[in-house]
N, C-alpha and C positions, 0 to 999 in steps of 0.2 A: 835128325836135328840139323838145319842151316844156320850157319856160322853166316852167310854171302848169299845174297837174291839177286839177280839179273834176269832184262829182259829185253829176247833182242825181236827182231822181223826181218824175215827172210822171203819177199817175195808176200803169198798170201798167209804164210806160216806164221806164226807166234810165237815163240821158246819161252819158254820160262826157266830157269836155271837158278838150281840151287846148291850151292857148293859148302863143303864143310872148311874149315883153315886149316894149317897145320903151326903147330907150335910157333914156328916162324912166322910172323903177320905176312908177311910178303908172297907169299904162296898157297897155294889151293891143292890138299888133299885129294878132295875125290868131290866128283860134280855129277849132278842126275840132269836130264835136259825132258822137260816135257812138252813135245810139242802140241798145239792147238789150233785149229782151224777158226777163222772168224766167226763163224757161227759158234764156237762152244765158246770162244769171248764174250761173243752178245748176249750167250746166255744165260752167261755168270755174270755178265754188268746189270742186265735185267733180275737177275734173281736176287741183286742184293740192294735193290733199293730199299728195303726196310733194314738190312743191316749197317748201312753206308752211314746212316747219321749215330748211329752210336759209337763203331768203331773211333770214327773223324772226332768224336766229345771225347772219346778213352787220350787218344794221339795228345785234344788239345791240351786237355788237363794233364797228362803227365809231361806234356813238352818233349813229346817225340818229333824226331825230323827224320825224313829221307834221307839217306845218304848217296855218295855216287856207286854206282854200280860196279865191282870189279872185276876189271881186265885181267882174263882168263887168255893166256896167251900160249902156244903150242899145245894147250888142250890139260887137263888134270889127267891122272892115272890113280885110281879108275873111273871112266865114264862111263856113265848109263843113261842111253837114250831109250823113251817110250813116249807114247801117242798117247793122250786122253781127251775126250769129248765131252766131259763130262766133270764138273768140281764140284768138292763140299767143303765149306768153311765155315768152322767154329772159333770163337777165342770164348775165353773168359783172364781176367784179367791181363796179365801179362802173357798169359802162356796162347796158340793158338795151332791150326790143326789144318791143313788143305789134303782131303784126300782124291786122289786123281780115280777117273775111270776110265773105260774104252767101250761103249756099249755097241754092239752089232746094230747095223742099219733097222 
């Protein structure tokens, strides 16, 4: 479970970063980093054009916002960095699900 989503670019890299909180709001537990090659962007933006307008109707009706991303500063303890090429994303209501993969060439 993520408490915190960030997303950074590094060069042609991607990160996505999802970090849990710790009791304290000010600080970040433990953070996973997945990095992403622009092609497995393209091809999660391309795969979710039929998801995209319902998600965006969920967001509008319940008056979700973005927030700003947090600054994750000298790193969490513990992080876990992995590679994935590959995404799956489900929600139903509130709750939702991104599972990562690394598929061989």
């Amino acid at each position: 479970m993520a408490d915190l989503v960030g997303i950074d670019r590094s060069g042609e890299v991607i990160r996505l970063m999802f970090g849990q909180a710790s009791l304290s709001a000010e600080k970040v537990r433990s953070v996973v980093i997945v990095s992403l090659s622009p092609d497995a962007v393209r091809n999660l933006l391309k795969s979710l054009e039929n998801f995209l307008p319902s998600f965006r109707e969920f967001f509008h009706a319940k008056r979700v916002e973005a927030g700003q991303p947090p600054c994750v500063q000298g790193g969490a303890t513990p992080t876990v960095a992995l590679v994935a090429n590959l995404i799956s994303i489900t929600f139903s209501g509130r709750e939702a699900e991104l599972d990562f993969f690394h598929l061989g060439a």
